[in-house]
C-alpha positions in Angstrom: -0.9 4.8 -18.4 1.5 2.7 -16.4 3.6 -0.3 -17.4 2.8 -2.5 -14.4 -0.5 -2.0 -12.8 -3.1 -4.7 -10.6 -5.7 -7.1 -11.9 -8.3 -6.3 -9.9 -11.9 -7.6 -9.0 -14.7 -5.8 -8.3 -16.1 -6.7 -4.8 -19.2 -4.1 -4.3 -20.4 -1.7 -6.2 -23.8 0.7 -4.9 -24.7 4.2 -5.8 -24.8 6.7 -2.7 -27.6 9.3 -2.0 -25.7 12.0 -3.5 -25.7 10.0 -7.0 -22.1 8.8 -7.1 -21.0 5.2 -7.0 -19.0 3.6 -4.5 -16.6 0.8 -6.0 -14.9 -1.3 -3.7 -12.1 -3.3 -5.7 -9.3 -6.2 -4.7 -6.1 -6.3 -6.3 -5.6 -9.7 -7.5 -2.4 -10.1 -9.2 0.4 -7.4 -10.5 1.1 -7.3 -14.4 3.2 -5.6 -17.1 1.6 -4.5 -20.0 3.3 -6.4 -22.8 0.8 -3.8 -25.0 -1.7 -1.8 -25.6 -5.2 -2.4 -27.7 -7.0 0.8 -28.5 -10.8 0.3 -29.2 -13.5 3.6 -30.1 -14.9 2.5 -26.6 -12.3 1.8 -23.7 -8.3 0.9 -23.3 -7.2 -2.5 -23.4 -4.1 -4.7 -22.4 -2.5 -7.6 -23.3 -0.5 -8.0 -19.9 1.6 -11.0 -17.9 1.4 -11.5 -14.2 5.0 -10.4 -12.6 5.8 -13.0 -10.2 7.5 -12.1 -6.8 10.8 -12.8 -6.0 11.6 -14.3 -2.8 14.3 -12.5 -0.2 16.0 -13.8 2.6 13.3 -14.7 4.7 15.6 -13.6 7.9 15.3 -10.5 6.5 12.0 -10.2 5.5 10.5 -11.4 8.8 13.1 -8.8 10.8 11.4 -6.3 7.8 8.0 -7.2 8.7 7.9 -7.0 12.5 9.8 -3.5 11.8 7.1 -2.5 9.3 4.3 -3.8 12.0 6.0 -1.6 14.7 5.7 1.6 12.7 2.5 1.0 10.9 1.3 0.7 14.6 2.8 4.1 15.6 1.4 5.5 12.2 -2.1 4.2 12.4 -2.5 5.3 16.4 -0.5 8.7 16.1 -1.0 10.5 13.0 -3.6 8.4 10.8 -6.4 7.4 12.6 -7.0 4.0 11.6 -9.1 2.1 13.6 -7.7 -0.5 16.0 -10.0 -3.3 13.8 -7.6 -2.2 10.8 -4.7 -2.4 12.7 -5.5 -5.7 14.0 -6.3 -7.3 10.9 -2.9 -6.0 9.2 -1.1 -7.4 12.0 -2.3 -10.6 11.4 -1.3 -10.8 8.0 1.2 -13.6 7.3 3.0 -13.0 4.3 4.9 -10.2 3.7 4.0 -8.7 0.4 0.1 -9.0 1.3 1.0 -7.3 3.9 2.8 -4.2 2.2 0.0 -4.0 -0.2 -2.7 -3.4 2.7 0.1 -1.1 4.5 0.6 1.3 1.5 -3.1 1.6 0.9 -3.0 3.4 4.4 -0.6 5.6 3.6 -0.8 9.4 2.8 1.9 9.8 0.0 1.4 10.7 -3.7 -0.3 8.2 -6.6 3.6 8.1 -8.2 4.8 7.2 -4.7 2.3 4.2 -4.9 3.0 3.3 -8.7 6.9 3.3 -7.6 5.7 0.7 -4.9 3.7 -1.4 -6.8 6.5 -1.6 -9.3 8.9 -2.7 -7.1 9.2 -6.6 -7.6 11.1 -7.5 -4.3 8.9 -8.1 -1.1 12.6 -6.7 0.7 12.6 -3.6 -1.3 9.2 -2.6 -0.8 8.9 -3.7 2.6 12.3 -1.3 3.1 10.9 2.1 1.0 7.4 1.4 3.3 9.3 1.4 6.5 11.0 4.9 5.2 7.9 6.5 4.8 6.5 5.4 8.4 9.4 6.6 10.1 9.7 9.6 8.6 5.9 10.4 9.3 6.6 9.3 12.8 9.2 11.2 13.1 7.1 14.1 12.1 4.6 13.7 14.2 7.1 13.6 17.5 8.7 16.5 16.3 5.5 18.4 16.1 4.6 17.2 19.5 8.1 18.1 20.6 7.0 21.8 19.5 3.8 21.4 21.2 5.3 20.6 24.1 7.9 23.1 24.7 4.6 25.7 23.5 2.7 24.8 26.7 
């Protein structure tokens, strides 16, 4: 159990052929759990919406169009995200939405994502998402560096 986690909304919800279910949820909001209700049945929460602090917004646009730049070398190179997905997250205004649909993309660890989500700056997690692109672009050109000097 983690201290801040999403409000989310269930958007779809169908079983599959093979018997499972498919869920699609949005995140709503991000809250901290002021505590936690145990019941025979399920978990519950009493919890606060954590509000986001603004940044320079200077910085955060410079941020952003960085951010677009790699997610775009990402999504093309090593992740296979359709150019509809990528065209949809490049139209995305503000700058936290935007990391939120960014890090759902990704390919690191759930305590990676947690450590995202908990980050209350739009700066800060804009910054740690930018890290992780380049260094899986960076990745990917030195294993095509490799290939390269191979053939």
């Amino acid at each position: 159990m983690y201290e801040i986690g999403t409000l989310g909304v269930v958007i779809e919800c169908s079983r599959l052929p093979d018997g499972t279910a498919k869920i699609i949820v949005e995140g709503r909001k991000r809250l901290r759990v002021k505590r936690f209700v145990f019941d025979e049945k399920f978990f519950k929460a009493e919890a606060e919406e954590i509000a986001e602090t603004a940044g320079s917004s200077a910085r955060l646009e410079t941020l952003k169009r960085s951010v677009l730049f790699a997610f775009h070398s990402y999504a093309y190179g090593i992740a296979g995200i359709s150019p509809e997905i990528v065209d949809l997250v490049e139209k995305i205004g503000d700058p936290s939405v935007l990391s939120y649909k960014i890090v759902r993309h990704l390919d690191i660890e759930t305590a990676e994502q947690q450590a995202l989500l908990e980050c209350v700056s739009p700066v800060e997690r804009l910054e740690k998402i930018l890290g992780y692109l380049e260094v899986a672009n960076q990745t990917l050109e030195a294993r095509e560096g490799t290939l390269r000097k191979l053939i």
